[in-house]
C-alpha positions as CSV (number, residue, x, y, z in Angstrom):
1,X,118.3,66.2,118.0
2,X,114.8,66.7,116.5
3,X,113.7,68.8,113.7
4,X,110.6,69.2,113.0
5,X,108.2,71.5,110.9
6,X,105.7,73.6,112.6
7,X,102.3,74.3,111.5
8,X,103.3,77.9,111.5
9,X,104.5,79.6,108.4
10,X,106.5,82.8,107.4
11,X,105.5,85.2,105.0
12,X,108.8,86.7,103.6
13,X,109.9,88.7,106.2
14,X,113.1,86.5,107.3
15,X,113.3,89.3,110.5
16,X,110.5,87.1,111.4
17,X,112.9,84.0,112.4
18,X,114.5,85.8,115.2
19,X,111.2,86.6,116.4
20,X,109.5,82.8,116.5
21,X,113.0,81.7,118.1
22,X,112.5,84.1,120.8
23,X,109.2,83.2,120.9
24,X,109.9,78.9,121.8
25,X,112.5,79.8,123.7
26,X,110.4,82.1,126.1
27,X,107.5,78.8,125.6
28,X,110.1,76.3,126.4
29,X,111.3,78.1,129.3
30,X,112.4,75.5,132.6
31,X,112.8,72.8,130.4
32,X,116.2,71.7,129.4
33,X,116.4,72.4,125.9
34,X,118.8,74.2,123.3
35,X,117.3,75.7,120.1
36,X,120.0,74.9,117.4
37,X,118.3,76.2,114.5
38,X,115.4,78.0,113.0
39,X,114.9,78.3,109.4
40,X,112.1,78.5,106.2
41,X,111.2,75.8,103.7
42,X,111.0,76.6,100.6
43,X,107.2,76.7,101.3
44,X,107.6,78.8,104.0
45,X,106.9,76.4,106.8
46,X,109.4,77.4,109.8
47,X,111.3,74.4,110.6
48,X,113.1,73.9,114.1
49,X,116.1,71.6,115.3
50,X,116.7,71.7,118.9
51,X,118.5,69.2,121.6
52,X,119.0,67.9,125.1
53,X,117.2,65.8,127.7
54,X,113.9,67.3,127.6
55,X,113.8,67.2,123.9
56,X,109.9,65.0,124.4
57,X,108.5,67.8,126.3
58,X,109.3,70.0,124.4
59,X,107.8,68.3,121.2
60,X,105.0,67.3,123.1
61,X,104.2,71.4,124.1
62,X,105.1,72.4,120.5
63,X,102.9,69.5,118.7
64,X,99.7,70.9,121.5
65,X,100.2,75.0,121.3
66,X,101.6,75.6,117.9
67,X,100.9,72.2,115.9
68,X,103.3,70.6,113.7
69,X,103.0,69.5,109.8
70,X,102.2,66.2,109.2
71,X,105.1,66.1,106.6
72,X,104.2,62.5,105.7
73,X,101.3,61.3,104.0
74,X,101.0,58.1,106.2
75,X,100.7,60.5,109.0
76,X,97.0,61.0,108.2
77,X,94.1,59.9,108.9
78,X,90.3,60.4,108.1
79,X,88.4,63.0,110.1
80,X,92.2,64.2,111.2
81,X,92.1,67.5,111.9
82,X,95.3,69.7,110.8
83,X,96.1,73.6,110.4
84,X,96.8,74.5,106.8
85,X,97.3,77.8,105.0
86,X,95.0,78.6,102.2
87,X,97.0,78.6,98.8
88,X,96.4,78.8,94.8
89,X,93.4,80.6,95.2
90,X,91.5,82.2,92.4
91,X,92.9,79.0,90.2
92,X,89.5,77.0,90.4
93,X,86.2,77.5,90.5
94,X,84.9,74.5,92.3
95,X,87.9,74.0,95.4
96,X,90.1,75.7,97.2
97,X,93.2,74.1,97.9
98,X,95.4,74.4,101.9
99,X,99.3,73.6,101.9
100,X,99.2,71.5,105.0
101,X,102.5,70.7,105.1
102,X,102.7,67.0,103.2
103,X,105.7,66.6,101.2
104,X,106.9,63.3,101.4
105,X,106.6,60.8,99.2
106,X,105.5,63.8,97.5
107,X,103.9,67.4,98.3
108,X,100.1,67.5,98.2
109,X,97.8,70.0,99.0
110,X,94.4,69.2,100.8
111,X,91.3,70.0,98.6
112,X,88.1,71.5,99.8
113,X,85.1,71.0,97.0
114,X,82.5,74.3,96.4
115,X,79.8,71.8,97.6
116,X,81.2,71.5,101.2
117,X,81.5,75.4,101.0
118,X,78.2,75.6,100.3
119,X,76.8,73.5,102.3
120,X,78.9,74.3,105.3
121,X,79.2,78.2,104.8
122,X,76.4,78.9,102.8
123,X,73.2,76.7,103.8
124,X,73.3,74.5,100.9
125,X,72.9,77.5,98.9
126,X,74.6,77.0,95.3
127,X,76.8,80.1,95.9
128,X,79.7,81.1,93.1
129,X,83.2,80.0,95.0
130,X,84.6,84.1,94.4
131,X,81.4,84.8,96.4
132,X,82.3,82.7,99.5
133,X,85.7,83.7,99.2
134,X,84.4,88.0,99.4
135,X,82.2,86.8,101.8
136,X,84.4,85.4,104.2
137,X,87.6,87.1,103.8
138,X,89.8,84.3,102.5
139,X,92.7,85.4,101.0
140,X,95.9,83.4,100.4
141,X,98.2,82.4,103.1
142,X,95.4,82.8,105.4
143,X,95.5,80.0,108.2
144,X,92.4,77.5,107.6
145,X,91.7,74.8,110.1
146,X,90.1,71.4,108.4
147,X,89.0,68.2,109.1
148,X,90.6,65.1,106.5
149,X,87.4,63.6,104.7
150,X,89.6,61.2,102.2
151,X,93.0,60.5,101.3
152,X,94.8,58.7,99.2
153,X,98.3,58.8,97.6
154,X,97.7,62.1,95.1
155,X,94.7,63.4,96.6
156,X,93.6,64.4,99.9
157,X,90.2,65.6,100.5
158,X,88.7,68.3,103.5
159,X,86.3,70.5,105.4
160,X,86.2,73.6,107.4
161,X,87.1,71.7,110.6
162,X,83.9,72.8,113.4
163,X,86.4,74.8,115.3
164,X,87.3,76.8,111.8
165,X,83.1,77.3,111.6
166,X,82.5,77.9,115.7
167,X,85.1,81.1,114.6
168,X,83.2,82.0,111.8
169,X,79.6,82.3,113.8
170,X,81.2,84.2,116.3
171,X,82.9,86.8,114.5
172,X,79.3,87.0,112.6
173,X,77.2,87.4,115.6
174,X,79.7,89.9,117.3
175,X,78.6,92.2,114.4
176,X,81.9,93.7,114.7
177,X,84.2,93.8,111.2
178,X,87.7,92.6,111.2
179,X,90.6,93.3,109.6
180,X,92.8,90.3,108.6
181,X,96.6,90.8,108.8
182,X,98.8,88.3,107.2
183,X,102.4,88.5,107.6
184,X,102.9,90.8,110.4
185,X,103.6,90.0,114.2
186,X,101.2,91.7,116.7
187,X,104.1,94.3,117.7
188,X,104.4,95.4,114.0
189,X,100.7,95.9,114.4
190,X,100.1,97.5,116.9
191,X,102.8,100.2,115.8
192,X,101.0,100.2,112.1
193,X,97.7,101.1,114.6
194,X,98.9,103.8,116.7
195,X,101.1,105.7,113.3
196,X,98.2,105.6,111.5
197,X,96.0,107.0,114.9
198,X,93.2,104.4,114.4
199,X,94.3,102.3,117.8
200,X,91.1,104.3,119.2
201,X,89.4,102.3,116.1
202,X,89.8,99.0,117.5
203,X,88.8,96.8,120.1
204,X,91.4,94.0,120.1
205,X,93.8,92.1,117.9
206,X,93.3,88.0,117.6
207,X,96.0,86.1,117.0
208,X,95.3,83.1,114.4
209,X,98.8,82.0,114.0
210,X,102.1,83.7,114.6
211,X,102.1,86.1,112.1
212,X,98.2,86.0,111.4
213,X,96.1,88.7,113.4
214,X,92.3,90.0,112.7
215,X,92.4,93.2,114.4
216,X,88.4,93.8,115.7
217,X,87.0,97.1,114.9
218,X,85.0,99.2,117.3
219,X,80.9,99.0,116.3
220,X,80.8,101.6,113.5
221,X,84.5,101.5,112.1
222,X,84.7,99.7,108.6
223,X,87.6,97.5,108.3
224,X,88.2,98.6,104.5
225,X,88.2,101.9,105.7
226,X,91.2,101.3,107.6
227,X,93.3,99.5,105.0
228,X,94.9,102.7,103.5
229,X,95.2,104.1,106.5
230,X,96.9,101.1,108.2
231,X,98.4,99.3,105.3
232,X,101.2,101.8,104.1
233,X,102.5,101.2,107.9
234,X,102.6,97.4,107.2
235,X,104.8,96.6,104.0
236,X,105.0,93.1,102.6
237,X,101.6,92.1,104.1
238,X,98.2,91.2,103.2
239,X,95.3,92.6,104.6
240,X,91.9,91.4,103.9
241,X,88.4,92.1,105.5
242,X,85.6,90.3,107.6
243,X,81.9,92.2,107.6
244,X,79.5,90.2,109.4
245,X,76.9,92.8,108.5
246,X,77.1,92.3,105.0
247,X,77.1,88.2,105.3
248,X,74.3,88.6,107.8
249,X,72.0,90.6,105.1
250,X,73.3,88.6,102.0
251,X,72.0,85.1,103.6
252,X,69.1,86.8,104.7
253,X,69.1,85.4,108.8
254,X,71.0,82.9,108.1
255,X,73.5,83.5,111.5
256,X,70.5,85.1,113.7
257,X,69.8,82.5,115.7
């Protein structure tokens, strides 16, 4: 009987749980499993126990569509790639840190340096960290995909991961903004959309985890525009904006090509 942590988290609304066990069951369907239980960390992280004779498969789909936490540090390796959620932010001004899930023999968080920032998001440029972060819409508990550069017992080092930056250049040259949702499944969204009358506002919703959406805006709508609007129909959530335009003209050409 398997428990294991996926690289998924929850974001305070505990209605949630019902929802992601509907959601493996429904993923897990024709294979001969029982989902015995579904439940938080103390971090968050949603942790699931299930049994019977397909129990492999099952792990094996899980660890492939959804991920699963390391949880141990000897799990890791350099250049591993692993999901994290971005957390303490605002704390330093010369990292950010991602919860990735490590807690055994003790919890670490992976670090990413300003100087990889920079010279991954911002050409080299000796950009301020609170710019990068207004640039690029971090916020915390936003999911962050990155790629192990060092490790050892107390610290683990990163980068964005190249599927993390492929994301980034895309949503640049779409030229579109987005609106990032952060603790809301895309039901809850789309109901927040259509009470607030701005579903004619939007082009689609993109899932980046379970409860992690940007919602694309038609060419012309501003995405902060639409956080009053949308935001008093989505309690307990964080909502944060992408603007290509204004990335676009602050580096100067930088994503043109």
């Amino acid at each position: 009987m398997p428990t294991v942590m996926l690289a998924s988290k929850i974001h305070g609304n505990y209605h949630h749980l019902k929802l992601v066990e509907e959601y493996v069951k429904s993923s897990l369907q024709g294979l001969k499993v029982k989902i015995e239980n579904v439940e938080a960390t103390p971090n968050k992280w949603l942790q699931l126990t299930f049994s019977g004779e397909d129990e492999k498969a099952a792990l094996s789909y899980l660890e492939k569509e959804v991920g699963l936490c390391p949880v141990n540090i000897k799990s890791l390796q350099k250049f591993s790639m692993i999901r994290g959620y971005i957390t303490s932010l605002g704390e330093s001004r010369d990292e950010i840190h991602a919860d990735i899930g490590v807690t055994f023999p003790k919890a670490v968080v992976a670090t990413v340096p300003l100087q990889r920032l920079q010279s991954q998001l911002a050409d080299g440029r000796k950009i301020a960290l609170h710019k990068i972060v207004e640039l690029y819409g971090f916020s915390e508990n936003a999911p962050i995909t990155i790629k192990i550069t060092s490790l050892s017992e107390n610290r683990i080092e990163a980068e964005m991961a190249e599927v993390q930056l492929a994301t980034y250049k895309r949503w640049v040259k779409s030229l579109l903004d987005r609106l990032i949702v952060i603790g809301a499944s895309q039901q809850e969204i789309r109901k927040a959309l259509k009470y607030s009358k701005c579903q004619n506002d939007i082009v689609a919703i993109e899932p980046l985890g379970l409860f992690e959406y940007a919602v694309v805006c038609k060419l012309g709508t501003d995405a902060v525009g639409l956080i009053p609007k949308v935001g008093k129909h989505l309690p307990n959530t964080k909502l944060a904006t992408f603007n290509p335009r204004t990335l676009r003209k602050f580096f100067e050409g930088l994503y043109i090509t």
